[in-house]
PyMOL commands that place a pseudoatom at each C-alpha (Angstrom):
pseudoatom trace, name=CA, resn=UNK, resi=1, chain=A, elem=C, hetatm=0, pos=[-15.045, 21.030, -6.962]
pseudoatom trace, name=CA, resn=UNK, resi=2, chain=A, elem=C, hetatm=0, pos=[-10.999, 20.854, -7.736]
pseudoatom trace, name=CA, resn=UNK, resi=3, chain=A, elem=C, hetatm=0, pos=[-9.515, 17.591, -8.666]
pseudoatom trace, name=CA, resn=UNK, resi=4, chain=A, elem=C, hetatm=0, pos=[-7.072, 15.752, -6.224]
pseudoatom trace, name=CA, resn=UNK, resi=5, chain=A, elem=C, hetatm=0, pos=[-3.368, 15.632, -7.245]
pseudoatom trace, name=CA, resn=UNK, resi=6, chain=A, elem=C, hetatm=0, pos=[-2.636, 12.548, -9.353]
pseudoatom trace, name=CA, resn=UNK, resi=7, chain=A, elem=C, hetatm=0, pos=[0.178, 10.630, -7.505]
pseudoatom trace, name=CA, resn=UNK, resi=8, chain=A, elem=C, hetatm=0, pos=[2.195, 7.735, -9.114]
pseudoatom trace, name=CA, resn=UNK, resi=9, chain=A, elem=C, hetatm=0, pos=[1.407, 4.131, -8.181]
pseudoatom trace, name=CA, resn=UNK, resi=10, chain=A, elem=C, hetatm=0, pos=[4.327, 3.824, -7.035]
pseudoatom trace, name=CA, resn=UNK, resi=11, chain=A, elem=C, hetatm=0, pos=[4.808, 6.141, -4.180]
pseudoatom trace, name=CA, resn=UNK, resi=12, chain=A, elem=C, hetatm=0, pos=[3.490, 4.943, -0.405]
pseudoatom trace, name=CA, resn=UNK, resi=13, chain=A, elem=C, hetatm=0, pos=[3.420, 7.099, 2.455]
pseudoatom trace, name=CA, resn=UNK, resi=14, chain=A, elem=C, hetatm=0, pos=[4.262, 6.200, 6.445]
pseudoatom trace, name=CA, resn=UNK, resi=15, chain=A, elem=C, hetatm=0, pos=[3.251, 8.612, 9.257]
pseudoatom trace, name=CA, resn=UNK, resi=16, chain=A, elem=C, hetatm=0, pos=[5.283, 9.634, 12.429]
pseudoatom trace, name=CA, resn=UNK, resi=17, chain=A, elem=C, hetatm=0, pos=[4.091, 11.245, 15.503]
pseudoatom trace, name=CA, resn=UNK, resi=18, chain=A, elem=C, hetatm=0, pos=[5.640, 13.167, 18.090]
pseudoatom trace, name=CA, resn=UNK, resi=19, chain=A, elem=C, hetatm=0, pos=[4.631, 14.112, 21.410]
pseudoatom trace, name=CA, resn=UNK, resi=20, chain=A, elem=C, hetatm=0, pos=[6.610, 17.251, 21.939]
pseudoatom trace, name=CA, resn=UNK, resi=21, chain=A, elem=C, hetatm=0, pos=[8.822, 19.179, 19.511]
pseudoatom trace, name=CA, resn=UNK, resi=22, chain=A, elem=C, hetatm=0, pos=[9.921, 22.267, 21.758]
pseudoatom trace, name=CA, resn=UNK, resi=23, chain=A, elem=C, hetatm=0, pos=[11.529, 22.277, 25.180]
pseudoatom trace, name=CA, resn=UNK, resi=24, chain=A, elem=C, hetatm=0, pos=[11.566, 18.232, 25.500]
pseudoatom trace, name=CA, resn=UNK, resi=25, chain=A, elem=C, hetatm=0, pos=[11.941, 16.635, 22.305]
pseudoatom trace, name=CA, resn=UNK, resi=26, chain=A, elem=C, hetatm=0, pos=[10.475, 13.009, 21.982]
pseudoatom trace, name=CA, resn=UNK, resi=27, chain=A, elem=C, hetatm=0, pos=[11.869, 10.836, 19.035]
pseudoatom trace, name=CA, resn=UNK, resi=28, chain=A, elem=C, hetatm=0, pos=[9.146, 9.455, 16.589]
pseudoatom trace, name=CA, resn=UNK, resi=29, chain=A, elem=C, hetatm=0, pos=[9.744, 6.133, 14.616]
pseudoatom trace, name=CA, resn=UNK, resi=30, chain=A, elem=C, hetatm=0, pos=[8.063, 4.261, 11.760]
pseudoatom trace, name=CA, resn=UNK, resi=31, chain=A, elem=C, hetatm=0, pos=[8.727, 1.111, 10.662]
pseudoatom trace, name=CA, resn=UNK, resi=32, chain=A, elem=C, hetatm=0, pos=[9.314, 0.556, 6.844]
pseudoatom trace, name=CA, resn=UNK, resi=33, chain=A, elem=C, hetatm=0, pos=[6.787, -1.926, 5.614]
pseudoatom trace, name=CA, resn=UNK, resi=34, chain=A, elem=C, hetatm=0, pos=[8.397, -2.319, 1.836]
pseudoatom trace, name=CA, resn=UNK, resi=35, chain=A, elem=C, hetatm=0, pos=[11.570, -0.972, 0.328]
pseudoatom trace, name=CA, resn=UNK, resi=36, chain=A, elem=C, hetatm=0, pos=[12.050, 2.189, -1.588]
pseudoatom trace, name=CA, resn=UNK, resi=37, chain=A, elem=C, hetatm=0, pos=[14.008, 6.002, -1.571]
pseudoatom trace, name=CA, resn=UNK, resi=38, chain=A, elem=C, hetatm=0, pos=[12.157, 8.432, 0.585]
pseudoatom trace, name=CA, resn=UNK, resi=39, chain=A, elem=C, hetatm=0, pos=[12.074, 11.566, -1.792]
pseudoatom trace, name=CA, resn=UNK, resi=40, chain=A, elem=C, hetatm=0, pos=[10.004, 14.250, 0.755]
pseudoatom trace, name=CA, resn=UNK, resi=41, chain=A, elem=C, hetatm=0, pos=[8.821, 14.713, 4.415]
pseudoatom trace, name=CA, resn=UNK, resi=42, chain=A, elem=C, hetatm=0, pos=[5.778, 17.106, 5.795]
pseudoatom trace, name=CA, resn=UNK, resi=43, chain=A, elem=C, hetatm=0, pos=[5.328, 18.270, 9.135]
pseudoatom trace, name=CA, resn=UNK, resi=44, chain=A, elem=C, hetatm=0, pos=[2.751, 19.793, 10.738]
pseudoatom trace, name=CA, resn=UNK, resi=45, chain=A, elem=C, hetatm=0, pos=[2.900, 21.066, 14.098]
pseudoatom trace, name=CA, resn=UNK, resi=46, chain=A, elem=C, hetatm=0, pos=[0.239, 21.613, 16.702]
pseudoatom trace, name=CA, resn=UNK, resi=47, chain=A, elem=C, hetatm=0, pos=[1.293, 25.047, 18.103]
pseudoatom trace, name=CA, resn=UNK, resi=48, chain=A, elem=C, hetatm=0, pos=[3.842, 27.495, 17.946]
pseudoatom trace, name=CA, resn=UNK, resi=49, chain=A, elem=C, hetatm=0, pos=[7.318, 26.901, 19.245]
pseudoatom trace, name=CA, resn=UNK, resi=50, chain=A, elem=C, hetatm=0, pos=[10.007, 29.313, 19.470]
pseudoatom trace, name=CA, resn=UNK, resi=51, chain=A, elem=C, hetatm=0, pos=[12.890, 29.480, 17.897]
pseudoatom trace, name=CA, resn=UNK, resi=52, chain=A, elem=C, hetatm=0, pos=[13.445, 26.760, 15.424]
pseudoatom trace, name=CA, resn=UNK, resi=53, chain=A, elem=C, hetatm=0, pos=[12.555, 23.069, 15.716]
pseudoatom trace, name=CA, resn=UNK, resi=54, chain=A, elem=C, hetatm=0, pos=[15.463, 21.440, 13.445]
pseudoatom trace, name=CA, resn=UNK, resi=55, chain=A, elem=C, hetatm=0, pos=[13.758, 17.855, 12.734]
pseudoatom trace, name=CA, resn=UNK, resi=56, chain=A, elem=C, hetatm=0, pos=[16.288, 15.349, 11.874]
pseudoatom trace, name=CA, resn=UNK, resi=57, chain=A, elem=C, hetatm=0, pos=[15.614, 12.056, 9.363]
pseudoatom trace, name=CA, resn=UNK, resi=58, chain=A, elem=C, hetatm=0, pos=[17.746, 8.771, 9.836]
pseudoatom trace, name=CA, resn=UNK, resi=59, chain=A, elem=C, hetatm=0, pos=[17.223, 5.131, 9.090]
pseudoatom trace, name=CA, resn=UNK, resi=60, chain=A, elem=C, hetatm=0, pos=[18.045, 2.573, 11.448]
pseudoatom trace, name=CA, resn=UNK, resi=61, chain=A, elem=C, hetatm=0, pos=[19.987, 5.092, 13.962]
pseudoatom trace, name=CA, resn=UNK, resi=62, chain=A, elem=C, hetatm=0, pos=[22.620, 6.115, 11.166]
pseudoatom trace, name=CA, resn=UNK, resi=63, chain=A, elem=C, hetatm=0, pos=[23.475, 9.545, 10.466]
pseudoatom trace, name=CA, resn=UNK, resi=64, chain=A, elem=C, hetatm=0, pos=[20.977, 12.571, 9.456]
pseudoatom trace, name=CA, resn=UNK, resi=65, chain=A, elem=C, hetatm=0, pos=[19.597, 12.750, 5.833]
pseudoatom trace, name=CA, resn=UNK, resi=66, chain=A, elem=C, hetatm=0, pos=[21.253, 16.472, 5.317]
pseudoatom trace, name=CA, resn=UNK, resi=67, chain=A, elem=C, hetatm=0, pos=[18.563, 17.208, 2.457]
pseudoatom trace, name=CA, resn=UNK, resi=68, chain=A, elem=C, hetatm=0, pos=[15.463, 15.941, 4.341]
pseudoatom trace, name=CA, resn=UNK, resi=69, chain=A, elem=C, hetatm=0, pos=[16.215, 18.362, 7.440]
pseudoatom trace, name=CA, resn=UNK, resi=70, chain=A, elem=C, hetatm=0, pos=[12.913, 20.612, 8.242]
pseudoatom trace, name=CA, resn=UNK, resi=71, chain=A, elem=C, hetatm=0, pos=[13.363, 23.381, 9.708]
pseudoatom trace, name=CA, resn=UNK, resi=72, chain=A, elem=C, hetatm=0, pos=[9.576, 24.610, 12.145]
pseudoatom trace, name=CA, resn=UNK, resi=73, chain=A, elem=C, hetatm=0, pos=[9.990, 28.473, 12.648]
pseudoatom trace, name=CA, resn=UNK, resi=74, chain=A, elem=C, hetatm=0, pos=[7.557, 30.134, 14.477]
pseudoatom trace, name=CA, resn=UNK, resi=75, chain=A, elem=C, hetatm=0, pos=[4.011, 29.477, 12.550]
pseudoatom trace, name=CA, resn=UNK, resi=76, chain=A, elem=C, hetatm=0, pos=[1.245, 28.197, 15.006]
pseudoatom trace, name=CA, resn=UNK, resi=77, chain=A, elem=C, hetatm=0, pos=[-1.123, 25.494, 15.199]
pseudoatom trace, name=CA, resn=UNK, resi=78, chain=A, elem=C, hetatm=0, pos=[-2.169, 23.875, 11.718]
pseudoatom trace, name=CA, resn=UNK, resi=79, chain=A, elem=C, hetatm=0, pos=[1.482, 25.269, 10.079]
pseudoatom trace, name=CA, resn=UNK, resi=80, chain=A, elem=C, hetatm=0, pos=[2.816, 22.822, 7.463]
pseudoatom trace, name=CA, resn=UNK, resi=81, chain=A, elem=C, hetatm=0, pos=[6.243, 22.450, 7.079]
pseudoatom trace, name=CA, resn=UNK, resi=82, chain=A, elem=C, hetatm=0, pos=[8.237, 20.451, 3.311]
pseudoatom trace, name=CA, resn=UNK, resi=83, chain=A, elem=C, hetatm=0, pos=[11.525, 18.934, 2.683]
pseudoatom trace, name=CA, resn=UNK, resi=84, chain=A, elem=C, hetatm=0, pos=[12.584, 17.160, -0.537]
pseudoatom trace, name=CA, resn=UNK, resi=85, chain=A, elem=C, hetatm=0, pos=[15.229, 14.894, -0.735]
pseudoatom trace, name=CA, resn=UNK, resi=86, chain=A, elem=C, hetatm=0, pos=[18.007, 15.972, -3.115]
pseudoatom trace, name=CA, resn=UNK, resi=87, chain=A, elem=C, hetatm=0, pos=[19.571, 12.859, -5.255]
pseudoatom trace, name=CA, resn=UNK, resi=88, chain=A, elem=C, hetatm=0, pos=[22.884, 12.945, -4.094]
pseudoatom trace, name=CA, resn=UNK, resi=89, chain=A, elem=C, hetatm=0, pos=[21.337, 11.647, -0.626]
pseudoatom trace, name=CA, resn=UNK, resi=90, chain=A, elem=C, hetatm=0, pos=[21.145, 7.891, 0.570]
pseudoatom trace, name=CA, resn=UNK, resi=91, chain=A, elem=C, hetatm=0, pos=[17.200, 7.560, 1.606]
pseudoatom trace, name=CA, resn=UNK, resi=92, chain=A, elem=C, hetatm=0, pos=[17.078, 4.243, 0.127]
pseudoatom trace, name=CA, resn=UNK, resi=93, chain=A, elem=C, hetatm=0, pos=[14.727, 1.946, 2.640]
pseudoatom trace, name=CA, resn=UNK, resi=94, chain=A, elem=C, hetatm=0, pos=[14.636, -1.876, 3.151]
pseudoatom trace, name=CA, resn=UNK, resi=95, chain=A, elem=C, hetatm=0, pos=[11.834, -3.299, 4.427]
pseudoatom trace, name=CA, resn=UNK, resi=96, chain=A, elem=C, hetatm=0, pos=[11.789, -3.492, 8.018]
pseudoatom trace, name=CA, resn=UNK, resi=97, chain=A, elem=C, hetatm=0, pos=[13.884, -0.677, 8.346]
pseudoatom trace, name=CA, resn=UNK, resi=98, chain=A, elem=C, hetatm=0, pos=[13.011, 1.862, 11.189]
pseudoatom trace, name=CA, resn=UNK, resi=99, chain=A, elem=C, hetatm=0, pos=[12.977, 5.407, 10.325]
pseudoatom trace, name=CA, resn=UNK, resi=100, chain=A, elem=C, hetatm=0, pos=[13.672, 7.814, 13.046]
pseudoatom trace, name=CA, resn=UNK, resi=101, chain=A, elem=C, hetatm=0, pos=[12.409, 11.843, 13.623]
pseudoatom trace, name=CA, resn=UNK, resi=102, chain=A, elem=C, hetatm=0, pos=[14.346, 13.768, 15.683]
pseudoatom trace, name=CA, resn=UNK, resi=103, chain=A, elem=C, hetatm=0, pos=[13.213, 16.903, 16.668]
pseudoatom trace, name=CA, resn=UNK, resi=104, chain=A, elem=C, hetatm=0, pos=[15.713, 19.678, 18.485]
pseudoatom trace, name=CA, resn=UNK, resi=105, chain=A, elem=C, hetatm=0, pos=[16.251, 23.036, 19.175]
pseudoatom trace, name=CA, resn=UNK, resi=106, chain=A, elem=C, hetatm=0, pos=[13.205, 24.738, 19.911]
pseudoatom trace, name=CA, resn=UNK, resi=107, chain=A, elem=C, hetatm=0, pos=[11.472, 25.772, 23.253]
pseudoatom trace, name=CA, resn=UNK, resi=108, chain=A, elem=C, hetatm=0, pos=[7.726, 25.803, 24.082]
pseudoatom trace, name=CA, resn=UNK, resi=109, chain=A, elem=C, hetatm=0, pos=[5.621, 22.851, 23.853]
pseudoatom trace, name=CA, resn=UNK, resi=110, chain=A, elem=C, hetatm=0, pos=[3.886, 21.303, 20.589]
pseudoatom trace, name=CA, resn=UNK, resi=111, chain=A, elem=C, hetatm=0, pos=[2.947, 18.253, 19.216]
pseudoatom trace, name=CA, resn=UNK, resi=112, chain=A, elem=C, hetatm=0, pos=[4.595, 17.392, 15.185]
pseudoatom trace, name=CA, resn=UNK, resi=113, chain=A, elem=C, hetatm=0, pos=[3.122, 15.064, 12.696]
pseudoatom trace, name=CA, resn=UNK, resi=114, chain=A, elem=C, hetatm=0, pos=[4.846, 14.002, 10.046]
pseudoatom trace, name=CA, resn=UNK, resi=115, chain=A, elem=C, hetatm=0, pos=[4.548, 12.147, 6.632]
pseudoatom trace, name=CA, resn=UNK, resi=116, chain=A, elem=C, hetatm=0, pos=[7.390, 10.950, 4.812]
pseudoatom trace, name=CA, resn=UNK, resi=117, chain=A, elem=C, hetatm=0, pos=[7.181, 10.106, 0.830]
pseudoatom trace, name=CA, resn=UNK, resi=118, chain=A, elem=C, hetatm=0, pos=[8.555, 7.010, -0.039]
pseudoatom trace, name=CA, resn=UNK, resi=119, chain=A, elem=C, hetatm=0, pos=[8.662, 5.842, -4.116]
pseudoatom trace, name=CA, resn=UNK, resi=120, chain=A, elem=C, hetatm=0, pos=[9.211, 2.439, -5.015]
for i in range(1, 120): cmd.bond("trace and resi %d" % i, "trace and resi %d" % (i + 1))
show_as sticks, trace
zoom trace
């Protein structure tokens, strides 16, 4: 039996869901429940889409977070996806902030959730 991954204390994480990331992209939001700097995201998607889902990270409707941009090629149902947030980025979070996914660029239909890494 492996060991899970020790995680700091001080690290919370928020899922996001999306109803479709291909042909007709559908926004997901979170809200922030205390502040912090979100330092990763995951995605997973529920089928393959084609071309390239570009998925899109702001707080409170402001502009993109460039270094927390996934990028969903291909892959097919179950296929993870990682961004990590570089430190020259603002992903610092208040609490109740809202934290947006947006999801473009692809065609075919799919599902994405997502998980984004927040440290205190």
């Amino acid at each position: 039996m492996s060991l899970p991954v020790p995680h700091p204390l001080k690290e919370y994480h928020l899922n996001v869901f999306t109803s479709q990331i291909g042909a007709t992209p559908v926004v997901g939001y979170t809200a922030v429940p205390k502040k912090g700097r979100i330092i990763g995201i995951k995605g997973v998607q529920s089928a393959a889409v084609t071309g390239t889902a570009a998925i899109a990270v702001a707080i409170n409707g402001g502009a993109a977070i460039a270094s927390l941009a996934l990028a969903m090629t291909g892959g097919g149902a179950g296929t993870e996806f990682a961004a990590s947030a570089n430190t020259t980025d603002l992903a610092d979070v208040n609490e109740d902030d809202v934290i947006s996914i947006t999801p473009s660029g692809a065609t075919g239909s799919a599902t994405g959730s997502f998980t984004l890494v927040i440290r205190t």
